[in-house]
ZATORSE-692402 format. One record per residue (C-alpha): residue in three letters; x negated, y negated, z negated. Coordinates in steps of 0.2 Angstrom, whole numbers, plus 5000, padded with zeros to 4 digits. Layout:
residues N
ALAXYZ;...
This chain:
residues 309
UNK507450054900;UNK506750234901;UNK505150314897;UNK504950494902;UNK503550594892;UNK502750704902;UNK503450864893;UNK504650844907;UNK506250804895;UNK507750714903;UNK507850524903;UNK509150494890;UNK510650484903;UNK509850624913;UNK510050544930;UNK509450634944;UNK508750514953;UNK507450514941;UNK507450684939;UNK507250694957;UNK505550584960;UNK504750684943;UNK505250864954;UNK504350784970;UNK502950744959;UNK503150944953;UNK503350984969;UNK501550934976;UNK500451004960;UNK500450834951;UNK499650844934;UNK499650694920;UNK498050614922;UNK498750514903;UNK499750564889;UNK501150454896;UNK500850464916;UNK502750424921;UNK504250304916;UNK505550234923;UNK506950084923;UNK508750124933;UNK507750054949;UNK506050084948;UNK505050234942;UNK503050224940;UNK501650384941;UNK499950424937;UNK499550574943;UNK498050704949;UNK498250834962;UNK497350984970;UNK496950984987;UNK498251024998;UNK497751145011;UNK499351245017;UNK501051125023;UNK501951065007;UNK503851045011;UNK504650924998;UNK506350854994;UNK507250685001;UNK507150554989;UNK508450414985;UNK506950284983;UNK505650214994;UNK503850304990;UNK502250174987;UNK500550264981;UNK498950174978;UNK497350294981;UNK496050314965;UNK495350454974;UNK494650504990;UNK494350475000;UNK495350615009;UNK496350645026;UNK498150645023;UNK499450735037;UNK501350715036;UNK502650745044;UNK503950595039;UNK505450595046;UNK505050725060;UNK503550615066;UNK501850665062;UNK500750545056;UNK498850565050;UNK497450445041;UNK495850445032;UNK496350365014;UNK495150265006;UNK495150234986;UNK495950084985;UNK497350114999;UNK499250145000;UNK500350235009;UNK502250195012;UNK503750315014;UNK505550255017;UNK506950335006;UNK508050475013;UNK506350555024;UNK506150725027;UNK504350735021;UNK503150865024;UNK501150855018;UNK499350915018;UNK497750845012;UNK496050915012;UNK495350864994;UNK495750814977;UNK496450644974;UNK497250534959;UNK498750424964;UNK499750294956;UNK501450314962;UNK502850184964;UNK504850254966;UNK506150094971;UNK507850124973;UNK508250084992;UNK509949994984;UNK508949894974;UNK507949844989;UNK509549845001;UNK510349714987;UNK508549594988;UNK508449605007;UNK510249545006;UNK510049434993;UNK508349345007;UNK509749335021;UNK508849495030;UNK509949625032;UNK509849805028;UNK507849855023;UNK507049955035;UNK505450005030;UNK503950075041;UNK503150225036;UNK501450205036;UNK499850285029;UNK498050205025;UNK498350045023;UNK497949895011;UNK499049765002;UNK498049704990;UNK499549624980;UNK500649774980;UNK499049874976;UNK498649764959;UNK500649764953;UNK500649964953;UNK498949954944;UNK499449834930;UNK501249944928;UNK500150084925;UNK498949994914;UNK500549944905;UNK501450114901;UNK500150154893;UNK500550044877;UNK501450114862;UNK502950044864;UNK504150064881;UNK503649934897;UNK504349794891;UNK506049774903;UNK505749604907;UNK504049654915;UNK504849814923;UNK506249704930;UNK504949564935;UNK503949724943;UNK505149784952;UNK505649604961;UNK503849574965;UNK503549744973;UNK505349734982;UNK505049564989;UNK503149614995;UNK503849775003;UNK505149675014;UNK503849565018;UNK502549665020;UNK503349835026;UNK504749815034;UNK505849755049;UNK507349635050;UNK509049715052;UNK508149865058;UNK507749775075;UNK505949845078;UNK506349715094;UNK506949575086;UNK505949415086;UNK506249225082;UNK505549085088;UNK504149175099;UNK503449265084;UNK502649465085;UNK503949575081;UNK503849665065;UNK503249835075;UNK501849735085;UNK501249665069;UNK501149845064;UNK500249895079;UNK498949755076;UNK498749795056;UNK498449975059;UNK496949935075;UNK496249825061;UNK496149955046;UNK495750085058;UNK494049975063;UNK493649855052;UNK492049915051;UNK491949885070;UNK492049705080;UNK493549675083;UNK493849565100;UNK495549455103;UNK495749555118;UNK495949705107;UNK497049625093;UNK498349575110;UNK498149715116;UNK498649825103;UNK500249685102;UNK500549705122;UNK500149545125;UNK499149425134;UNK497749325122;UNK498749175126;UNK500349225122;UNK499749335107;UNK498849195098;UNK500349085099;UNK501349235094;UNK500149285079;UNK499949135072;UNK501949095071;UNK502149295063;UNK501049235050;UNK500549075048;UNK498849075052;UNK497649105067;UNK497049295067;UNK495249265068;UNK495649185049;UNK496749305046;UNK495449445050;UNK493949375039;UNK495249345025;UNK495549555028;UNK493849605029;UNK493249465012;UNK494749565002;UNK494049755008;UNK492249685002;UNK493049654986;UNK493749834981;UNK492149894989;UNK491049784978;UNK491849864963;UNK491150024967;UNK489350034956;UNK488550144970;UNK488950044986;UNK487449934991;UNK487849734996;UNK487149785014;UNK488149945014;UNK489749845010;UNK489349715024;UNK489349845038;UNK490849925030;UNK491949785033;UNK491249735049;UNK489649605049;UNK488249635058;UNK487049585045;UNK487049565027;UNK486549375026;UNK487949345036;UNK489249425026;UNK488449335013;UNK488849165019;UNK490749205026;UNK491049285009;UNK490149114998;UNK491349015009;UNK492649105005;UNK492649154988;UNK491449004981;UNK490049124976;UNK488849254983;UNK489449424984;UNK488149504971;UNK488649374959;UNK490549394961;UNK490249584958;UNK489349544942;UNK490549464936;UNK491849584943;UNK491149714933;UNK490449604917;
């Protein structure tokens, strides 16, 4: 178990893997945002770190791990180029981006931001996917999306680095399984087949398609016609598809969405109960109101008070 200080010393066996995600870091303008913003175990490396804005194209290295960042700023417009495909997306605080290991990644952003990064090592994740029956990982780059488990496991690794003592290895190795197993079934598709589907399911690219229609408008209505749509299908064959992807049908798949976005919103101080309704896409605020007391069990002014308490 590592801990690298941010004086930028060597880990004690000076691997340059881990050398390698602190230099990307470097690379980009990152700056401690805590005396101890970065450790690492041999598969997993975590990072707290503030950065400028980034207005001219910012070339960085490969790396050997897959790349996870939860947003504490922003919101900001990110534009990449992973892999030679361009991407773009508005960040909200709260969201993740996702980059395969091995990319070619160029970047730009138009403001100031805080991230908590996340570094796997893709044979740590090949080793897991194997280990699941699934093949070799193959991950799907994305920006501006939400996972709010991955989300709270890089939170609480950068809560617990900032102890006195190193992360204890039994959580880092803990860690480290939960965020591999999330990102294989989360962000990634099976033996590499974007086209490979069982037993009628979406296919791990449609699913894709559909998640990023929904983040892009959740503040929007959002009809069935557009969810099979964005899937290529017909609503009948999508419904039937969705719901054995994922296990549940998508209207209750989409309330559940728009519920957990209320939630990070609701933590914000500043943001109004009516404000948050329309941001996650209900027309009214006493509507919200009830989907989100039958939901969670209480109203959503009390939940923040307690949230915040």
């Amino acid at each position: 178990m590592m801990n690298l200080p941010d004086s930028s010393a060597p880990p004690r066996d000076g691997h340059p893997d881990i050398l390698s995600a602190k230099a990307w870091i470097g690379k980009l303008g990152g700056s401690p945002v805590r005396p101890q913003s970065f450790a690492a175990s041999p598969v997993l490396a975590i990072g707290h770190f503030r950065f400028d804005g980034l207005a001219e194209e910012v070339e960085c290295p490969k790396l050997p791990f897959h790349y996870v960042s939860v947003a504490l700023g922003g919101p900001l417009v990110i534009e990449a180029c992973l892999g030679g495909e361009k991407v773009k997306g508005r960040v909200l605080p709260g969201q993740s981006l996702i980059m395969a290991a091995e990319r070619s990644n160029v970047w730009r952003w138009d403001r100031p931001t805080e991230e908590a990064h996340v570094f796997l090592h893709a044979d740590f994740l090949d080793r897991i996917a194997a280990e699941a029956g699934n093949g070799r990982a193959d991950i799907s780059d994305r920006l501006a999306f939400t996972d709010t488990p991955l989300r709270h496991t890089i939170l609480a690794l950068t809560e617990e680095m900032q102890r006195p003592a190193s992360i204890s290895p039994l959580f880092f190795d803990m860690a480290a399984d939960v965020i591999a197993r999330r990102i294989l079934f989360r962000h990634c598709q099976k033996d590499g087949k974007p086209g490979a589907s069982t037993a009628g399911a979406l296919t791990a690219r449609q699913l894709r398609r559909v998640l990023s229609l929904v983040e892009d408008r959740l503040s929007e209505d959002i009809s069935l016609d557009d969810l099979a749509g964005a899937a290529g299908l017909s609503r009948f064959h999508f419904v039937r598809a969705f719901k054995t992807a994922v296990g549940t049908p998508p209207h209750r798949w989409l309330v559940g969405l728009r519920i957990e976005r209320a939630k990070e919103l609701l933590l914000s101080r500043t943001t109004t109960i009516i404000d948050v309704a329309s941001l996650v896409g209900f027309e009214s605020q006493s509507h919200f109101g009830q989907v989100f007391l039958s939901h969670v069990g209480m109203p959503p002014r009390e939940w923040r008070r307690r949230a915040l308490s």
